[in-house]
C-alpha positions, 0 to 999 in steps of 0.5 A: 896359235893353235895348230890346225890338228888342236882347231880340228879337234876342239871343233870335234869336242864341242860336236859331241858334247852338242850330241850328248846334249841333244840327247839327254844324255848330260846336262848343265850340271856337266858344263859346270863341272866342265867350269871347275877346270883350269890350267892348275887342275886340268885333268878335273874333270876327268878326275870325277868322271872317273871316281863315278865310274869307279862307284858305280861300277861297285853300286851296278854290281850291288844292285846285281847282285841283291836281285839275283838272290833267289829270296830277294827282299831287301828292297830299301837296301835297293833304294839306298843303292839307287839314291847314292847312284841318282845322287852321284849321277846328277853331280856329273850331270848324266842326266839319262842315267839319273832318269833311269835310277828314278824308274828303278826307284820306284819299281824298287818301292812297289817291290816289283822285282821284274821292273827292278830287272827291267830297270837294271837292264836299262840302267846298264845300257845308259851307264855303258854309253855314258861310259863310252861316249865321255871316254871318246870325249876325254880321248879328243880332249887328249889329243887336242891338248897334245895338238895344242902344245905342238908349235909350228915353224912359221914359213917366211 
């Protein structure tokens, strides 16, 4: 039997992944990752998450930094950039953040450097809340697992 802590804690789970949903933020592709998970891998999806935090850390700063050059051009190289994150993006299923990289794309293909700024702004601000709302996620799922394992003398 879960403890009341482990009940408490999977109810606050699936509140936020409700919230997340309702937002936009993920979407169905999220769930089946989420399905990939069992006993034998039970930090996968974390995992992930955090190998795409990771390379898109690396693609932010790429993308940063090739619209502060002072004689910015390349903007397939941008493309490229923007495809690999919208990619990686829809296998997580960060679904506001994939939106975003199409806008940007498509600044990117009409070579309008000010809506390629407008856009990394953006795309910053949906990847940081991303980032912090699937570390809460991860946090509660923590504290549930440890809550779960925690057996209770039974009172006679």
């Amino acid at each position: 039997m879960l403890g009341l802590g482990a009940d408490l804690l999977w109810a606050d789970m699936n509140r936020l992944l409700a919230f997340l949903f309702h937002q936009g933020v993920l979407d169905e592709q999220f769930l089946q990752l989420q399905q990939l998970q069992d006993e034998t891998s039970p930090n996968f999806v974390s995992e992930v998450v955090n190998i795409y935090f990771h390379e898109s850390e690396k693609l932010l700063t790429n993308l940063r930094a090739s619209l502060m050059e002072r004689e910015f051009s390349d903007y397939k190289k941008m493309g490229n950039h923007l495809n690999q994150f919208m990619g990686s993006s829809s296998s997580i299923g960060a679904k506001r953040v994939r939106n975003v990289c199409v806008a940007f794309r498509a600044a990117a293909e009409q070579n309008n450097r000010a809506g390629c700024l407008r856009a990394l702004e953006m795309l910053e601000h949906e990847y940081c809340y991303l980032k912090n709302k699937l570390h809460e996620l991860f946090q509660i799922e923590q504290q549930r697992a440890l809550a779960a394992g925690v057996r209770y003398p039974v009172q006679d």
